[in-house]
Backbone of each chain as ProteinMPNN parsed JSONL, in Angstrom:
{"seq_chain_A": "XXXXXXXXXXXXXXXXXXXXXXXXXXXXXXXXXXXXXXXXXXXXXXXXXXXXXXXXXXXXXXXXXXXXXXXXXXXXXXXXXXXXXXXXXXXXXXXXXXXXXXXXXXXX", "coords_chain_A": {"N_chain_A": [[62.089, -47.119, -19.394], [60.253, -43.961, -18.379], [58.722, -42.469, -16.198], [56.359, -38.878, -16.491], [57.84, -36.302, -18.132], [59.448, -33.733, -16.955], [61.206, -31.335, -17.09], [62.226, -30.104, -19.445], [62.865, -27.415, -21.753], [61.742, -25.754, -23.863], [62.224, -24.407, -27.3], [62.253, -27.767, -27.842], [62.659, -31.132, -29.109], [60.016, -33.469, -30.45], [59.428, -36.922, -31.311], [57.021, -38.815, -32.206], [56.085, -42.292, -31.823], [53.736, -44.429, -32.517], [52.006, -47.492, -32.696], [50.953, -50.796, -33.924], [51.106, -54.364, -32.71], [52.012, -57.23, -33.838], [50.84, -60.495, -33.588], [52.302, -62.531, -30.759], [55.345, -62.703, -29.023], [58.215, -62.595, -30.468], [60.882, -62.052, -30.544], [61.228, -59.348, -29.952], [59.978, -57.876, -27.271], [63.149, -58.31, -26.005], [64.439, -56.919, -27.941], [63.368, -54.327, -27.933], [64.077, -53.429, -25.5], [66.79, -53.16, -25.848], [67.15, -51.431, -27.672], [65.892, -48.989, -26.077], [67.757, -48.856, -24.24], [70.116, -48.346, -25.956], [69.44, -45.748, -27.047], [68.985, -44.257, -25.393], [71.185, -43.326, -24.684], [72.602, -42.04, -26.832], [73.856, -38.484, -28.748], [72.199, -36.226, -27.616], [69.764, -37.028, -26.814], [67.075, -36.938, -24.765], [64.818, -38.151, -23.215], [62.341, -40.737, -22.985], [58.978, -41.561, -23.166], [56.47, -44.201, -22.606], [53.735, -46.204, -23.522], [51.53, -48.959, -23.346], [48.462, -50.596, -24.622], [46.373, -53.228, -24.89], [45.175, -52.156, -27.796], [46.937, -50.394, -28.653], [50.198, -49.241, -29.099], [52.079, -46.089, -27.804], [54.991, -44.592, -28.224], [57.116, -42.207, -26.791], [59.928, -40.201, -27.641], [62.653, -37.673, -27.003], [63.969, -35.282, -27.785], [67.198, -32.818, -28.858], [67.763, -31.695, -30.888], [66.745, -31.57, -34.477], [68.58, -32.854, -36.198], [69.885, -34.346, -34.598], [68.104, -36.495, -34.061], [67.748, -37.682, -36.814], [70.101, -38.652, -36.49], [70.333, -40.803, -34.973], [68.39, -42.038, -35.716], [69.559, -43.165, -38.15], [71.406, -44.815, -36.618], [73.384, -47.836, -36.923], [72.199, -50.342, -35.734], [70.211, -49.952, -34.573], [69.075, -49.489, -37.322], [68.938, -52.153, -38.076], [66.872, -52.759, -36.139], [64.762, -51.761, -36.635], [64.558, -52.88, -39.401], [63.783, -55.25, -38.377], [61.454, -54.923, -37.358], [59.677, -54.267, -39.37], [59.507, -56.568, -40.698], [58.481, -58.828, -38.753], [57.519, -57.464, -36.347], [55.1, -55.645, -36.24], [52.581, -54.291, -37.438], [51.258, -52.129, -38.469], [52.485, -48.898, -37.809], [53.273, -45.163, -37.452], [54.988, -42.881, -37.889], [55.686, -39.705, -36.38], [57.488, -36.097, -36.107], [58.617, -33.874, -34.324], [58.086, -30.435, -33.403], [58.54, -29.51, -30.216], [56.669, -26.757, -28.998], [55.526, -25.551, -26.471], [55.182, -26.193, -22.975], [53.682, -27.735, -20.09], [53.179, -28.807, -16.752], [51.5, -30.555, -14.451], [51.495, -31.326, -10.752], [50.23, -33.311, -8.352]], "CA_chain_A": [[61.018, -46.132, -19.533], [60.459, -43.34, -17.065], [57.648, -41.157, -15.433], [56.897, -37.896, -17.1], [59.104, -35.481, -18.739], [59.127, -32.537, -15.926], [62.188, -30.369, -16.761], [62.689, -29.324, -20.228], [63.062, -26.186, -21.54], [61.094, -25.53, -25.348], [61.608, -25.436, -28.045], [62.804, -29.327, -27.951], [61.848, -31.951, -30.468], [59.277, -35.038, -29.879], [59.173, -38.377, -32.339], [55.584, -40.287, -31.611], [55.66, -43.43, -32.551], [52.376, -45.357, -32.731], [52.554, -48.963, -33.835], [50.261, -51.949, -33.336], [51.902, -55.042, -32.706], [51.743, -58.688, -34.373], [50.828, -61.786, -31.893], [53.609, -63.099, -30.166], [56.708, -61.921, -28.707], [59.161, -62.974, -31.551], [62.163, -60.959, -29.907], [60.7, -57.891, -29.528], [60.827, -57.318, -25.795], [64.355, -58.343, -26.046], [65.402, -55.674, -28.682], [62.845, -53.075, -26.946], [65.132, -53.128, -24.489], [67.987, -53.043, -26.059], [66.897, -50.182, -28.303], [65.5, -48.009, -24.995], [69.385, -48.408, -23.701], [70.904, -47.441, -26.942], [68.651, -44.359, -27.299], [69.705, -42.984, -23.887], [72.879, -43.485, -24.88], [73.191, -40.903, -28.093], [73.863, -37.615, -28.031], [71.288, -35.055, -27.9], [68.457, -37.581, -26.456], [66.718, -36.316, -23.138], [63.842, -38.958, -22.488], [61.559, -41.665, -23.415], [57.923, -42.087, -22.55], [55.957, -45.226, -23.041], [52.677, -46.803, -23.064], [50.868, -49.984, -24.224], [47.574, -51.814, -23.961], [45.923, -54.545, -26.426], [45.009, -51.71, -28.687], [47.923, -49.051, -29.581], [51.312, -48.487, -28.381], [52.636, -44.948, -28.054], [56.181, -44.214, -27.492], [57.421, -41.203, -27.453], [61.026, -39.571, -27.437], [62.193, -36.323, -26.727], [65.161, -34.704, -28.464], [67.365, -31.878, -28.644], [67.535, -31.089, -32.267], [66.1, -32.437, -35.889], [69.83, -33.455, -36.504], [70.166, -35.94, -33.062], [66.566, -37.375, -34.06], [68.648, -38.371, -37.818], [71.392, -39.292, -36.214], [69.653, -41.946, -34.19], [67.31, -42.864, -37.099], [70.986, -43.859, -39.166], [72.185, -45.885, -36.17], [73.476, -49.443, -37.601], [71.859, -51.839, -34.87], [68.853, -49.221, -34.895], [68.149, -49.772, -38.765], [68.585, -53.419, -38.191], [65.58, -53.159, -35.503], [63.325, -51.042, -37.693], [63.73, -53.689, -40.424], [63.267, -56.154, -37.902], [59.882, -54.047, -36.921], [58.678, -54.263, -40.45], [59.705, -57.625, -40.893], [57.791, -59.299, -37.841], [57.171, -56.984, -35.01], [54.452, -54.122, -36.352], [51.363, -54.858, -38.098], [51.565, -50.889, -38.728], [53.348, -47.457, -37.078], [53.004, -43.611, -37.865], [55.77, -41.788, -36.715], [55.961, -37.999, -36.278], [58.327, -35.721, -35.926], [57.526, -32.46, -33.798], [58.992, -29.606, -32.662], [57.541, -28.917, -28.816], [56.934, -25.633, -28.842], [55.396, -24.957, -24.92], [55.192, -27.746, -22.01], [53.558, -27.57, -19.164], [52.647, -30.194, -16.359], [50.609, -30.814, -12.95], [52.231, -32.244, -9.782], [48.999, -33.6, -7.587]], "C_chain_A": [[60.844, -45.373, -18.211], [58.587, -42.732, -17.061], [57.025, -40.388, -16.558], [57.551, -36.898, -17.095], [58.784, -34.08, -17.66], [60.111, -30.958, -16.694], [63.399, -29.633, -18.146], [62.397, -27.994, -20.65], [62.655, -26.189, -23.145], [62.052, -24.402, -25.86], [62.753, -27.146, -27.411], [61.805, -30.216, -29.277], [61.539, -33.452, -30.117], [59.202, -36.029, -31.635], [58.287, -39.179, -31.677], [55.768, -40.69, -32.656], [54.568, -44.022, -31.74], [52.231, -46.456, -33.473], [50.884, -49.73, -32.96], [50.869, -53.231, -34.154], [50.704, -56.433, -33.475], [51.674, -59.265, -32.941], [52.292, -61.74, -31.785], [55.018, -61.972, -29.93], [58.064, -61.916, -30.011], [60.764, -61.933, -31.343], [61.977, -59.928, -29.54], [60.958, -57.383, -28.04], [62.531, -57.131, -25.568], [64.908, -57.277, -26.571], [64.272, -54.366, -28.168], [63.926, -52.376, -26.445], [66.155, -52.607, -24.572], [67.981, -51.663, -26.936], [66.689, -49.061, -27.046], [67.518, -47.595, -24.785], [70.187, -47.57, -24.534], [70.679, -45.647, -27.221], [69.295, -43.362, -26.543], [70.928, -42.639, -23.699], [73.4, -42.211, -25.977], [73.079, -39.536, -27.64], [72.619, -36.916, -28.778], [69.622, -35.426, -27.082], [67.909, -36.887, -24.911], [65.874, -37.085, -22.643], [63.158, -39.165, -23.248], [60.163, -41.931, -22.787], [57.398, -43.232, -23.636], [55.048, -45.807, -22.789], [51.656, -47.486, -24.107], [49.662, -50.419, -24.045], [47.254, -52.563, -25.319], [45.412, -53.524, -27.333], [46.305, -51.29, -29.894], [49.457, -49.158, -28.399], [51.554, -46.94, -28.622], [53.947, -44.587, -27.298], [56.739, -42.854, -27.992], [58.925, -40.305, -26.83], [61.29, -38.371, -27.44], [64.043, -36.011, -26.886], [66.032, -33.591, -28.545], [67.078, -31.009, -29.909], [66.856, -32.032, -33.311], [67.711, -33.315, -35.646], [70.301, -34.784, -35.512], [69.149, -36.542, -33.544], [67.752, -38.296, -35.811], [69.284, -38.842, -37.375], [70.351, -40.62, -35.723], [68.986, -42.613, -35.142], [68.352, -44.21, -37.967], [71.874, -45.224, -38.273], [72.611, -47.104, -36.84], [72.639, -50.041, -36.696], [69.898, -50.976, -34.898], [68.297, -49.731, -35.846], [68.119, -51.175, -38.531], [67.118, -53.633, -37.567], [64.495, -52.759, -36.722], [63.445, -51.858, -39.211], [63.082, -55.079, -39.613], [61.388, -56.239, -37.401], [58.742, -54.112, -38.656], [58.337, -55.488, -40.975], [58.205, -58.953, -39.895], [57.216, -58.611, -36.781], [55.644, -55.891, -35.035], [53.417, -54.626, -37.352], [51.235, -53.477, -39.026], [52.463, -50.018, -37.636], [53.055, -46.695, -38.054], [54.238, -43.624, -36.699], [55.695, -40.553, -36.982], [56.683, -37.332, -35.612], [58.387, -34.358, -35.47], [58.568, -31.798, -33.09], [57.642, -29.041, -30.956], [57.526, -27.259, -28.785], [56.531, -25.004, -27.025], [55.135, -26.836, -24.375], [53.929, -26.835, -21.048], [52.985, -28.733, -17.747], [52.065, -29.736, -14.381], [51.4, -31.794, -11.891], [50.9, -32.573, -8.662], [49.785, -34.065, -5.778]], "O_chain_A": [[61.155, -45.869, -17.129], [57.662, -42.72, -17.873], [57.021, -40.97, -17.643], [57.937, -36.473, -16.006], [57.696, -33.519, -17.793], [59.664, -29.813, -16.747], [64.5, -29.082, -18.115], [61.647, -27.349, -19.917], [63.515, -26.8, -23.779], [62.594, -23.602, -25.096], [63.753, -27.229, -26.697], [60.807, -29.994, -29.962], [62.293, -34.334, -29.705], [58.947, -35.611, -32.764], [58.55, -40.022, -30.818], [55.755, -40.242, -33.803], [54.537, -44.078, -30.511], [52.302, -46.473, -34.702], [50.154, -49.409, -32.022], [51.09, -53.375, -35.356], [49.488, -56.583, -33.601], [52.077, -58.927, -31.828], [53.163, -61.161, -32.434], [55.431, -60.941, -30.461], [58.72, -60.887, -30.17], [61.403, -61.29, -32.177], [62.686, -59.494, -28.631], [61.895, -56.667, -27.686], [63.08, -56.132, -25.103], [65.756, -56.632, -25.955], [64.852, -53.282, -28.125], [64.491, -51.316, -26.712], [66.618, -51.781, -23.786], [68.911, -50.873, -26.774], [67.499, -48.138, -27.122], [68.213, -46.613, -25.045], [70.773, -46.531, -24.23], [71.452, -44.724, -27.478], [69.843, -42.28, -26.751], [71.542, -41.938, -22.893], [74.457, -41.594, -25.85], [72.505, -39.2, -26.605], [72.204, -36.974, -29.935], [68.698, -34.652, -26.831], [68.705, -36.373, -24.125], [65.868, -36.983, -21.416], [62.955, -38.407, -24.196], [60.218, -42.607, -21.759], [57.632, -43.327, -24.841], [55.121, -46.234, -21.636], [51.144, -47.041, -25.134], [49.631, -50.823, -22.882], [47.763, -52.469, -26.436], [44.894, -54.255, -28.177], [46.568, -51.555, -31.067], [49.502, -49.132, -27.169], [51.191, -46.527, -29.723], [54.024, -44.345, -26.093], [56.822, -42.457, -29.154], [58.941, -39.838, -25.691], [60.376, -37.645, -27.832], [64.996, -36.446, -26.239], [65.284, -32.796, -27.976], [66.409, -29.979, -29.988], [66.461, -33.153, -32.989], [67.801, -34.317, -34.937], [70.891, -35.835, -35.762], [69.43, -37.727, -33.365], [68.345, -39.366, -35.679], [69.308, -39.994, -37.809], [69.683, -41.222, -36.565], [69.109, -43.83, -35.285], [68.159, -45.39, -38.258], [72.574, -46.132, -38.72], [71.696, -47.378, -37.617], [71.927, -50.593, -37.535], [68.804, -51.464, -35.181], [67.252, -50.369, -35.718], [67.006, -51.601, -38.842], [66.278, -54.364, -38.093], [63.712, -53.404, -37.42], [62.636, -51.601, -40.103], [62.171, -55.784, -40.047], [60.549, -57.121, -37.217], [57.53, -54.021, -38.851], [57.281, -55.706, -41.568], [57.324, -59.633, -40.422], [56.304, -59.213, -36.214], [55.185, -55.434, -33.988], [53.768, -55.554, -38.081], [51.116, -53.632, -40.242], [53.055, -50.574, -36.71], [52.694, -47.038, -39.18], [54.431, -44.01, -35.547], [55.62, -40.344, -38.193], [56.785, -37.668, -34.432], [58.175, -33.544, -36.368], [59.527, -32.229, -32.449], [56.537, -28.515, -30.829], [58.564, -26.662, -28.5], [57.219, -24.139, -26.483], [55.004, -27.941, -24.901], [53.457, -25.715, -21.245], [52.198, -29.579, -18.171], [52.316, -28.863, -13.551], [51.848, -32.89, -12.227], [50.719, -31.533, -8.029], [49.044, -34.373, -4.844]]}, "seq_chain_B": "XXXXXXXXXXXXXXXXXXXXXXXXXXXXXXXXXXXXXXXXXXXXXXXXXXXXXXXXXXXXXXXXXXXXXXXXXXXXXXXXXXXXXXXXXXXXXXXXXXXXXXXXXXXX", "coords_chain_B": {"N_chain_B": [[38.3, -43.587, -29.41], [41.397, -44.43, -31.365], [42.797, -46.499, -34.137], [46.311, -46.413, -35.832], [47.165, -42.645, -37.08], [46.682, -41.891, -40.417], [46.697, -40.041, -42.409], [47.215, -37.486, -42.542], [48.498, -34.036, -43.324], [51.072, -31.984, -42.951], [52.329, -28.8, -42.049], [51.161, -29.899, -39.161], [48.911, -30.099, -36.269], [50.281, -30.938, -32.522], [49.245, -32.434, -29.267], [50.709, -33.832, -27.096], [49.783, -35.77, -24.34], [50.357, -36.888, -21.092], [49.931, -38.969, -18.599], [49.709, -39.996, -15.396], [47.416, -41.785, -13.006], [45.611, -41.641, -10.339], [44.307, -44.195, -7.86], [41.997, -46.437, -8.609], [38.678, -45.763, -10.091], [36.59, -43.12, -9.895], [34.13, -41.992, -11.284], [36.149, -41.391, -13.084], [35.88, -43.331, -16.411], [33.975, -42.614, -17.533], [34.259, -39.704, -17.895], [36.562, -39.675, -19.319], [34.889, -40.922, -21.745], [33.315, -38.904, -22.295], [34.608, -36.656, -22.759], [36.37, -37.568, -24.951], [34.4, -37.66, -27.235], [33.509, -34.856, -27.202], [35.607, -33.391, -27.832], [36.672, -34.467, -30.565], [35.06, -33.178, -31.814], [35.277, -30.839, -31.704], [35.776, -27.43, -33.895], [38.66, -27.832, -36.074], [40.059, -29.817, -34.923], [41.62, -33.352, -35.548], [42.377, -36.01, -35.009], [43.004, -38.722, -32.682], [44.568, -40.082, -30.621], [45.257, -43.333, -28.153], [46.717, -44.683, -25.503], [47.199, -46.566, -22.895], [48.934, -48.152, -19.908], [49.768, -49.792, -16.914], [51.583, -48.279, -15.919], [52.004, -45.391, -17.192], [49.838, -43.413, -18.997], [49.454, -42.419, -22.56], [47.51, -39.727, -24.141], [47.395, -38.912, -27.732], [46.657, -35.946, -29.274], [45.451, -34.518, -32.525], [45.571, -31.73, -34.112], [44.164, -28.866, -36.133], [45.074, -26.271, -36.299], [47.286, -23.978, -33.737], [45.174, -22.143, -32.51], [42.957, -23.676, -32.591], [43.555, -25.453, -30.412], [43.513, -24.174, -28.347], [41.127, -23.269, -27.898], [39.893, -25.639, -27.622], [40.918, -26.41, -25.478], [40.135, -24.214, -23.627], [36.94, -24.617, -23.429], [34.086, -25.259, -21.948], [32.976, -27.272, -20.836], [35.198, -28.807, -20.526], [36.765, -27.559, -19.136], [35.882, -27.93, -16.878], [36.065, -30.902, -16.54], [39.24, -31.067, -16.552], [39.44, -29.426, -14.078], [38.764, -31.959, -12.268], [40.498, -33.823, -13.048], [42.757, -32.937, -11.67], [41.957, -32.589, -8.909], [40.879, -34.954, -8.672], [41.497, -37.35, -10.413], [44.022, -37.582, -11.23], [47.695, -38.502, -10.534], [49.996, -36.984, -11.59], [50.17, -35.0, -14.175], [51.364, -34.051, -17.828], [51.572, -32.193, -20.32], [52.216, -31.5, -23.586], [52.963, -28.69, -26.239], [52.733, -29.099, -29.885], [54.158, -28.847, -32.93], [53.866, -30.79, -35.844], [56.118, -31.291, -38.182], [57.17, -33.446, -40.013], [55.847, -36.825, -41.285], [55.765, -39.864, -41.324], [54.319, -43.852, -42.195], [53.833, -47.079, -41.818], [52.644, -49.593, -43.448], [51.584, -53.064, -42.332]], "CA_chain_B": [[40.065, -44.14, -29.277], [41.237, -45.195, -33.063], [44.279, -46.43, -34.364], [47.045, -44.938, -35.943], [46.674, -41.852, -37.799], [47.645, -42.196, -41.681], [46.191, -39.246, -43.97], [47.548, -35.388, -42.502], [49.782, -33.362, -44.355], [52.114, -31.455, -41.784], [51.926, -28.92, -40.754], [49.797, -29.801, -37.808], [49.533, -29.702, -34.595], [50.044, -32.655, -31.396], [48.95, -32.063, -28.192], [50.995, -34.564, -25.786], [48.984, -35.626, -22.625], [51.097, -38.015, -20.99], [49.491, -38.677, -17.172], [49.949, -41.115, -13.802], [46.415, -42.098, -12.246], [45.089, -42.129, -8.953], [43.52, -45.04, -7.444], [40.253, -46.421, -8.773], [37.931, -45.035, -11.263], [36.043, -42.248, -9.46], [34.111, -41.473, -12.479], [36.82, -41.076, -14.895], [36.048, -44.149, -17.335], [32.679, -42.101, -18.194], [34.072, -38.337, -18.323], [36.832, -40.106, -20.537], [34.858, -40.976, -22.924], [32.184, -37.192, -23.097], [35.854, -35.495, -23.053], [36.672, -37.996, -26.551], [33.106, -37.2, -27.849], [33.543, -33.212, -27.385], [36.71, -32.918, -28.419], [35.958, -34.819, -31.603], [33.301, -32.347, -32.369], [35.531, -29.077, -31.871], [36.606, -27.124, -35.066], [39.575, -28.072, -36.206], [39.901, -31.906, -34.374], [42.152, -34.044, -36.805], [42.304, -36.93, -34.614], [43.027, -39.007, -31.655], [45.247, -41.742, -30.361], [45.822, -43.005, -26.903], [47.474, -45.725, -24.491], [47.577, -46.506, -21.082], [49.288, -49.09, -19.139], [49.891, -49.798, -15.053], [52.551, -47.148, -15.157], [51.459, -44.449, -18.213], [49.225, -43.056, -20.09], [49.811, -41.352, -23.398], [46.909, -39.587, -25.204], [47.958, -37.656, -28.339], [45.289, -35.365, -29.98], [46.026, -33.664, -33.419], [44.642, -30.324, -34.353], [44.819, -28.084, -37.24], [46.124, -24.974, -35.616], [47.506, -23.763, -32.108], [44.138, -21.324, -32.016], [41.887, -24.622, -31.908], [43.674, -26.437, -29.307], [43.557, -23.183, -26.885], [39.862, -23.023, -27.95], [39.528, -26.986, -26.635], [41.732, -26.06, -23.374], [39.299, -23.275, -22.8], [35.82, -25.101, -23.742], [33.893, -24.817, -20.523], [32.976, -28.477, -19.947], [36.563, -29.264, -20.915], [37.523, -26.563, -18.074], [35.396, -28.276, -15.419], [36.897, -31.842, -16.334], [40.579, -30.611, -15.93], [39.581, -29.332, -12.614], [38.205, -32.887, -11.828], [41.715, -34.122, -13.356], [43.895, -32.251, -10.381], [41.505, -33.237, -7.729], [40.651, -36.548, -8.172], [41.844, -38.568, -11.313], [45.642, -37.549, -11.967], [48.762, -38.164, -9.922], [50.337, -35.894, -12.383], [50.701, -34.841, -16.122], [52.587, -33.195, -18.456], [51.177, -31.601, -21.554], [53.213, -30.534, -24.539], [52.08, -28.871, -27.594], [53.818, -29.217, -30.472], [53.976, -28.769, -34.245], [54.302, -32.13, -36.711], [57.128, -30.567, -39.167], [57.218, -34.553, -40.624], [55.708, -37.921, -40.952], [55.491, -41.184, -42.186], [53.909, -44.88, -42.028], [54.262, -48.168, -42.534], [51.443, -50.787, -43.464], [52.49, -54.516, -43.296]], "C_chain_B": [[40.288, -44.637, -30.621], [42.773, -45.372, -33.187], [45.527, -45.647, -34.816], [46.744, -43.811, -37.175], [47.342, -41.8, -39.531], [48.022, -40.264, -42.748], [46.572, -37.832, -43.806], [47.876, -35.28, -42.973], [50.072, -32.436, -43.356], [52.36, -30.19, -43.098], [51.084, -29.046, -40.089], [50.356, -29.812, -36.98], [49.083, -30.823, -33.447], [49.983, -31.744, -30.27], [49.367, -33.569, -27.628], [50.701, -34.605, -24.732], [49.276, -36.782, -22.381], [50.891, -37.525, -18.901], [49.474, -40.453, -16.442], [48.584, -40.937, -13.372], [46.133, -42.065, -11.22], [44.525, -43.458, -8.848], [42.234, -45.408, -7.881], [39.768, -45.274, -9.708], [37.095, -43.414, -10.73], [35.225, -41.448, -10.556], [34.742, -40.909, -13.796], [36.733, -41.71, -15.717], [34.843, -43.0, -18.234], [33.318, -40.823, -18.802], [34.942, -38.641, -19.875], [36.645, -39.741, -21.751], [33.768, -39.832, -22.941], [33.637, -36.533, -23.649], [36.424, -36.017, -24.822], [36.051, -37.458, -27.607], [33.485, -35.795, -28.06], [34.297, -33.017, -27.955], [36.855, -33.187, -30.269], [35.337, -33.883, -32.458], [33.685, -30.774, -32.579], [35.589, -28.686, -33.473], [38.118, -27.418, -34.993], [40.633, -29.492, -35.436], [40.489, -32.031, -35.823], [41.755, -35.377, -36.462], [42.91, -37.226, -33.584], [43.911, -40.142, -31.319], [45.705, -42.093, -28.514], [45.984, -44.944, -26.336], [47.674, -45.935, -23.464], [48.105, -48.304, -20.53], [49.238, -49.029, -17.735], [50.636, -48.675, -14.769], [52.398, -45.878, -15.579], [50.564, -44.303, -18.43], [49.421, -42.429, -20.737], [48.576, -41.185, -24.549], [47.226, -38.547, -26.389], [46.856, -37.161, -29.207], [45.863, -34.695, -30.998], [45.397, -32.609, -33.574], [44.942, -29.37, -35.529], [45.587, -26.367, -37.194], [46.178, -24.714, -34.287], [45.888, -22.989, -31.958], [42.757, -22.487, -31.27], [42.453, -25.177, -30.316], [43.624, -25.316, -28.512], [41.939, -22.785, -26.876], [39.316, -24.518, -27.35], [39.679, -26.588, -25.442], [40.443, -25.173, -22.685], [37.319, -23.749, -23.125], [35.826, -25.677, -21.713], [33.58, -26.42, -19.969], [34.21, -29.118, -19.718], [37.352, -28.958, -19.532], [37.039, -27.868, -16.663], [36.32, -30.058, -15.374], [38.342, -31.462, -15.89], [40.563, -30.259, -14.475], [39.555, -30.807, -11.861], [39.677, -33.57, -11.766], [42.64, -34.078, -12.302], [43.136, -32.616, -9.032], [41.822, -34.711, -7.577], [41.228, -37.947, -9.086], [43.503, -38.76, -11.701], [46.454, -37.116, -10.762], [49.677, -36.999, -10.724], [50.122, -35.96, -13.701], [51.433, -34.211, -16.416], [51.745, -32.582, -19.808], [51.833, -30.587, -22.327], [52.588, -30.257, -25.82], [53.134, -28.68, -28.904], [53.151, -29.565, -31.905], [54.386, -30.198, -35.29], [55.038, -31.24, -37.843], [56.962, -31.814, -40.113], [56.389, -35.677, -40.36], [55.245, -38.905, -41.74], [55.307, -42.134, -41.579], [54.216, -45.89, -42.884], [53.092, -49.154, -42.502], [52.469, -51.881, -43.551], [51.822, -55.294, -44.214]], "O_chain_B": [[39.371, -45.302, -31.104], [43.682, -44.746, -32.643], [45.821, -44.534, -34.38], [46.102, -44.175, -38.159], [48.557, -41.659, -39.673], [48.948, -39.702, -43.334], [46.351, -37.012, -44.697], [48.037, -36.238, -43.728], [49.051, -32.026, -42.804], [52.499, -30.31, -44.316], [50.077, -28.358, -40.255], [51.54, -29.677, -36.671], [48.006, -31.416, -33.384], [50.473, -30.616, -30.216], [48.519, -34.461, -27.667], [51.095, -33.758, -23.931], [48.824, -37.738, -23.011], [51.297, -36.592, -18.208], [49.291, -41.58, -16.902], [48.342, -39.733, -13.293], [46.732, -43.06, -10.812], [44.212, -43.924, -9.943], [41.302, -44.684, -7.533], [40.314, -44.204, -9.979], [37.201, -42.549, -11.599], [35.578, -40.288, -10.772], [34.359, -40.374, -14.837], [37.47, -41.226, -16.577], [34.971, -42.702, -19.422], [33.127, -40.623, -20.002], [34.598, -38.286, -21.003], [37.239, -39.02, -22.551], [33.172, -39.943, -24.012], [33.755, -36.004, -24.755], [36.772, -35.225, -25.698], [36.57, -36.946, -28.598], [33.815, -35.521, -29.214], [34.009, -32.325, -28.931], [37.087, -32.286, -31.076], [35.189, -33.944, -33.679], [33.082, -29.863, -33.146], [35.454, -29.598, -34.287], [38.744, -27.256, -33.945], [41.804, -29.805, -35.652], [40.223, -31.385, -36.837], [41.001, -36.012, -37.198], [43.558, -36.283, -33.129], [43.782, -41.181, -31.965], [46.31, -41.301, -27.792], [45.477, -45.987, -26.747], [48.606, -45.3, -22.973], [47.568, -49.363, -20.854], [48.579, -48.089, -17.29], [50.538, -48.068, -13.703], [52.557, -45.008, -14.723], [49.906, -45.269, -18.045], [49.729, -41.354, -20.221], [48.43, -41.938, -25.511], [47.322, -37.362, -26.071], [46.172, -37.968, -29.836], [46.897, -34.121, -30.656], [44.339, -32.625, -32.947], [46.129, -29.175, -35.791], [46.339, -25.696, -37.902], [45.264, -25.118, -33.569], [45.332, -23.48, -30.976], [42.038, -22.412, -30.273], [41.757, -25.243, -29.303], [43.782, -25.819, -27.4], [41.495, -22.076, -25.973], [38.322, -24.503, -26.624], [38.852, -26.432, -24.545], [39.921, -25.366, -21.587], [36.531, -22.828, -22.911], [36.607, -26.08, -20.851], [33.903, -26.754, -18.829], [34.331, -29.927, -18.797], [38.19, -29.657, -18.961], [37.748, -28.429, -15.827], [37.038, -30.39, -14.43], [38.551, -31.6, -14.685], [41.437, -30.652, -13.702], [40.279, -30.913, -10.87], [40.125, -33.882, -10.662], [43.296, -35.076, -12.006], [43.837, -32.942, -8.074], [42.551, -35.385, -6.85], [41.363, -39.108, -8.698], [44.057, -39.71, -12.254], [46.313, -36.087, -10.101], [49.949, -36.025, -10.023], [49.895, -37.021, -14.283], [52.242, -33.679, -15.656], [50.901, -33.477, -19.822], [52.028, -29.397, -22.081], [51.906, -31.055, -26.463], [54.23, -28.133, -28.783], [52.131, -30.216, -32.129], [55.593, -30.44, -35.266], [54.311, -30.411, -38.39], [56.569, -31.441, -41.219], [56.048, -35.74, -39.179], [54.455, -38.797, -42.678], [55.754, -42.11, -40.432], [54.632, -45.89, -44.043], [52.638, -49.464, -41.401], [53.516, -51.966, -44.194], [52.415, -56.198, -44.804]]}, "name": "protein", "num_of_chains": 2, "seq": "XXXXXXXXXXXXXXXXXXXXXXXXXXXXXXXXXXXXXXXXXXXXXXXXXXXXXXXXXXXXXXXXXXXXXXXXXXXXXXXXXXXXXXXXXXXXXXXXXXXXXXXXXXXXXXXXXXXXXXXXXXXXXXXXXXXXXXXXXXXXXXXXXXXXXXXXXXXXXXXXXXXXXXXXXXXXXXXXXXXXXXXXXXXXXXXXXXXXXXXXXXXXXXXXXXXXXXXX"}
């Protein structure tokens, strides 16, 4: 997980996810992880923000096109997580699927 | 602050506010929560979701058209917090606005 996103260029395309988690770890950190790596890995991806407390998670990715956001969705080891996420890891999630149309950000 | 959002119908509209902290509270736990309250209360408010950890924060606000959210941005107590924001409460942000084209949930 990084910082924030400084240095794209709109339009681009965001996927928030919003989940709230079950007790316990039950692998989850583990395939987090392993999902973050894969992500950064496909083509078209540009960056990942992320942030948790005992309420809500919100993670949110940042894409080039609709078509890279599918692609990634279809991964094999991907769909295994996201049944693993429905299975044990997610109590609920909303995801959405957004086209950025302007940015802008503050450097203090 | 509420969980995740179930019931829109897209299109709408996300406002990504994804920000780094300063040191210590300096009155931001309070403005916080007037800035939740107001915003709440504009026309066209859908809803709210947000997250913060040691390293993030990600609040995402929905809205029913770009005209509201530039009518929040420019709401005058709204104005004076943001100034407060760049002084004293935010190492940086980023703020993206952006259209929901899709979305779906999962109950467990």
């Amino acid at each position: 997980m990084s910082g924030t996103v400084k240095t794209l260029k709109p339009p681009y395309y965001a996927v928030i996810f919003t989940s709230q988690r079950t007790d316990g770890d039950n692998g989850y950190g583990n395939m987090a992880k392993k999902m973050v790596d894969l992500a950064s890995k496909q083509s078209g991806f540009l960056e990942m923000e992320s942030a948790r407390d005992d309420q809500l998670g919100i993670t949110v990715s940042y894409w080039e096109s609709l078509e890279t956001i599918k692609s990634w969705k279809e991964n094999l080891a991907h769909k295994v997580a996201q049944e693993k996420g429905k299975s044990e890891w997610y109590k609920n999630y909303s995801v959405r699927i957004c086209r950025v149309e302007r940015d802008y950000s503050f450097e203090g």
